[in-house]
C-alpha positions as CSV (number, residue, x, y, z in Angstrom):
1,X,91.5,118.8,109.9
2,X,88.2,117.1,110.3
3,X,87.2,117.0,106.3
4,X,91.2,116.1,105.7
5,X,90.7,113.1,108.1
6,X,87.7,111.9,106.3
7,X,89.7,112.5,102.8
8,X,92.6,109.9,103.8
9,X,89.7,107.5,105.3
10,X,87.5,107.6,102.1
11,X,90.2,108.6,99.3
12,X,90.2,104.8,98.0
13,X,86.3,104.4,97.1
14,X,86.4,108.2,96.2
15,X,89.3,107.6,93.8
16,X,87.1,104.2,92.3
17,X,84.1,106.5,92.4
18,X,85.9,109.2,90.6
19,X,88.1,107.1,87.8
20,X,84.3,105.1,86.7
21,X,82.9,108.4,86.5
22,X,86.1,109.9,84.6
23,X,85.7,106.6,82.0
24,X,81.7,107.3,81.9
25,X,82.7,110.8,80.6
26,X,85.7,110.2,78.6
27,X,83.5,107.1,76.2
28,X,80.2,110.1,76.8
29,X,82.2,113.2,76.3
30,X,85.2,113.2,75.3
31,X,88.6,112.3,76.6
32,X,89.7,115.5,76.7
33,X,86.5,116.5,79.3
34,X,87.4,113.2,81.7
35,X,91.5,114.6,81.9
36,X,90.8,116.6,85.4
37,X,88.7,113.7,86.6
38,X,90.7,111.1,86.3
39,X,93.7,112.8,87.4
40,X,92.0,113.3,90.7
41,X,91.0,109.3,90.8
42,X,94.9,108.4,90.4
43,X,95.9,110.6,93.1
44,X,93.6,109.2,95.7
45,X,94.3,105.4,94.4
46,X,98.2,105.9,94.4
47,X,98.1,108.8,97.8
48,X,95.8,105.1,99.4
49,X,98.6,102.8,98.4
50,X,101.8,105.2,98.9
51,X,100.9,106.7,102.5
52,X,97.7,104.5,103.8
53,X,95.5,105.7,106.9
54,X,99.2,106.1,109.0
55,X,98.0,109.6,110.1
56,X,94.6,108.1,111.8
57,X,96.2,105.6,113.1
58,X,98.7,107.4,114.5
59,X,95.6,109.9,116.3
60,X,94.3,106.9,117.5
61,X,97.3,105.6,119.3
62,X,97.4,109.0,120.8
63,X,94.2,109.2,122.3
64,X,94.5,105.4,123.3
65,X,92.1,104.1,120.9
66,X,94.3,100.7,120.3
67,X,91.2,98.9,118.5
68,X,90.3,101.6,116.1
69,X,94.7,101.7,115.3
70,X,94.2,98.5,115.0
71,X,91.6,98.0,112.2
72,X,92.7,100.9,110.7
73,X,95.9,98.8,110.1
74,X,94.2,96.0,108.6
75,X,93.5,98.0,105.9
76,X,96.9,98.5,104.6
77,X,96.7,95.4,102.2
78,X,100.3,95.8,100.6
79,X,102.8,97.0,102.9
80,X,105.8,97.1,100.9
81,X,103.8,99.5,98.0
82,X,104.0,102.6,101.4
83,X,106.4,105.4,100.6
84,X,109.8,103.9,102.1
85,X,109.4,105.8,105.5
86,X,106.1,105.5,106.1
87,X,106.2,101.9,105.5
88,X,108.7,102.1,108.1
89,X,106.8,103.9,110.5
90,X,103.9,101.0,109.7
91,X,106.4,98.2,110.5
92,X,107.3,100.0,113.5
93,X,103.7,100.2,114.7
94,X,102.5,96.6,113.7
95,X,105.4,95.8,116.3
96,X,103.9,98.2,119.1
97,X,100.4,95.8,118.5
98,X,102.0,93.0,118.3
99,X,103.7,93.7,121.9
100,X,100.3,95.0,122.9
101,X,98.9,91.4,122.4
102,X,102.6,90.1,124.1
103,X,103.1,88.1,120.1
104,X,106.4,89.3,120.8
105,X,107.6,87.1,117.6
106,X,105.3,88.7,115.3
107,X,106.5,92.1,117.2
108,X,110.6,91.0,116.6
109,X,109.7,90.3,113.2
110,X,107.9,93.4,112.1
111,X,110.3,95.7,114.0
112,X,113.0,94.5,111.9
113,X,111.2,95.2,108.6
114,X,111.1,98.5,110.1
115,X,114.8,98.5,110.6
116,X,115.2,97.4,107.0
117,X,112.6,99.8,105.7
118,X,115.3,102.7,106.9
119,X,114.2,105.6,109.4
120,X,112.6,108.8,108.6
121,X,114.7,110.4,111.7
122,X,118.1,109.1,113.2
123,X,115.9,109.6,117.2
124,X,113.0,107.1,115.4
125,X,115.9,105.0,114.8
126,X,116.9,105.1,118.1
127,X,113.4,103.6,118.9
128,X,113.6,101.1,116.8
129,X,116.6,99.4,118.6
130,X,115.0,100.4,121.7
131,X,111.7,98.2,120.5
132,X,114.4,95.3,119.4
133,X,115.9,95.1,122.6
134,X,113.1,95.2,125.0
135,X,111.2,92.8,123.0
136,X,114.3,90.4,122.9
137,X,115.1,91.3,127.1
138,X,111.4,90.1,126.9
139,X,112.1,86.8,125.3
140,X,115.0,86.2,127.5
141,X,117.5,86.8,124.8
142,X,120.1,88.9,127.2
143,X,122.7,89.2,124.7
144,X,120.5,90.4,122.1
145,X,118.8,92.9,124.3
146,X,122.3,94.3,125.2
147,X,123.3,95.1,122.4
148,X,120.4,96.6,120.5
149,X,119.6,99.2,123.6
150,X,123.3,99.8,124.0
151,X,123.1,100.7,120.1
152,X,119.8,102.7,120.8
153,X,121.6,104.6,123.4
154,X,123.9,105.3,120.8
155,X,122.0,106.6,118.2
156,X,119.6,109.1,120.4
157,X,115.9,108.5,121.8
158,X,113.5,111.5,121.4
159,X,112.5,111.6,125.1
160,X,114.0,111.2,128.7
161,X,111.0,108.5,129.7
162,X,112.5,106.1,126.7
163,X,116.4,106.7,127.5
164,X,115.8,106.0,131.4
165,X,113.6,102.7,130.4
166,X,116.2,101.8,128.0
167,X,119.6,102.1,131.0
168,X,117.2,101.1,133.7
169,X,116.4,97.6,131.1
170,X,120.7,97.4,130.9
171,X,120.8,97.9,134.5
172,X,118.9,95.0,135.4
173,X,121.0,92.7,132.5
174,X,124.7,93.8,133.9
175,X,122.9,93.0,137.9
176,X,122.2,90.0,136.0
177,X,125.6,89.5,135.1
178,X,126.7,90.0,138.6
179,X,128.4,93.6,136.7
180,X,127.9,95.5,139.5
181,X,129.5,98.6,138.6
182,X,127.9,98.9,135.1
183,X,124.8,98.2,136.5
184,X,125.4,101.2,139.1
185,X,126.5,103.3,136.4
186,X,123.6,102.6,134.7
187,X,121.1,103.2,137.5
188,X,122.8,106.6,138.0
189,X,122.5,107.7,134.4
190,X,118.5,106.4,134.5
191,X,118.0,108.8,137.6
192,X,119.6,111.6,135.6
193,X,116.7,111.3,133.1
194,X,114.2,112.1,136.3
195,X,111.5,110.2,134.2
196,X,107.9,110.8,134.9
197,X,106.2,107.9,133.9
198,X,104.9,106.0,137.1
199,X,105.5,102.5,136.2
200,X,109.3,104.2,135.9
201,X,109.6,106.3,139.1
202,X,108.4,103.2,140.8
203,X,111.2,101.1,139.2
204,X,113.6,103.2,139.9
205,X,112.5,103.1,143.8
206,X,112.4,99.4,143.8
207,X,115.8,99.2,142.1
208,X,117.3,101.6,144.4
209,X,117.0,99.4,147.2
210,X,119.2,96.4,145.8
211,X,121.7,99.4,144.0
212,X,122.9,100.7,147.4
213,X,124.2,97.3,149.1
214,X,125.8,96.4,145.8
215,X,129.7,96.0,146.0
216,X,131.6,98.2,143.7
């Protein structure tokens, strides 16, 4: 795992490395001798450009390591030459930085490359709504945010924590709206999910309070 990590880090100057030394033995040599060597520099040039470091970085948001993710992003220099869903997947992560450092219009405009970049899985594109909406609930655009989590909803999330974020965000719009029985069927459905997450159990507690002397 270790020597394939450092292979997807290094495959770029390794593939430069290896396609001077395949030119050095095709003009030396012969072309014939280079073949195997230069084959092996276009895989790592192209394998760089069509899948970039999305597996470290991806490790590194795992482990909480936001600043390495972070520079390892950087280094994707052209975007649009990622394999369709990974450049997807890319999108969809320059949007979770982006919220990280609240530049929730770099955030909106990346997640919806990442919309138009397709969706490797119909749950990721559940996400992807899910990341729309909260980032326009965030920016005050009610509407918006309605619609895209109600869509998200729709399409599937891959966890309970997400789903009960996503009705427990719809809840406070329709309490908003003065929609109290939406908002109560909403609340109820959130429970259902019995998320975890403390920042969630906590909202839900909060949120109880105001559900129960709601008319309706």
């Amino acid at each position: 795992m270790k020597a394939f990590n450092l292979f997807i880090r290094y495959r770029f100057p390794l593939g430069i490395i290896l396609l001077i030394a395949g030119f050095a033995l095709g003009f030396a040599f012969g072309w014939w001798e280079a073949s195997i060597v230069l084959v092996l520099a276009v895989i790592c040039i192209v394998t760089h450009f069509m899948f970039g470091p999305m597996r470290l970085v991806q490790e590194a948001i795992e482990v909480g390591d936001v600043e390495t993710a972070m520079g390892l992003m950087n280094k994707v220099w052209f975007p649009k030459l990622l394999y369709k869903p990974i450049r997807s997947v890319y999108y969809f992560m320059q949007s979770n930085m982006a919220m990280y450092s609240q530049d929730l219009d770099k955030a909106e405009a990346t997640i919806k490359q990442s919309i138009k970049s397709g969706s490797p899985m119909k749950e990721y594109e559940g996400m992807q709504y899910f990341q729309l909406g909260t980032i326009a609930y965030q920016k005050n655009d009610i509407k918006e945010a309605d619609v895209n989590l109600k869509k998200a909803l729709k399409l599937g999330m891959p966890d309970k924590e997400n789903t009960a974020a996503a009705l427990l965000t719809l809840t406070s719009i329709c309490m908003t709206r003065r929609d109290f029985k939406s908002a109560k069927q909403y609340f109820r459905r959130a429970k259902e999910q019995k998320p975890t997450t403390e920042q969630l159990v906590s909202q839900i507690r909060e949120m109880d309070k105001y559900i129960s002397r709601m008319p309706g």
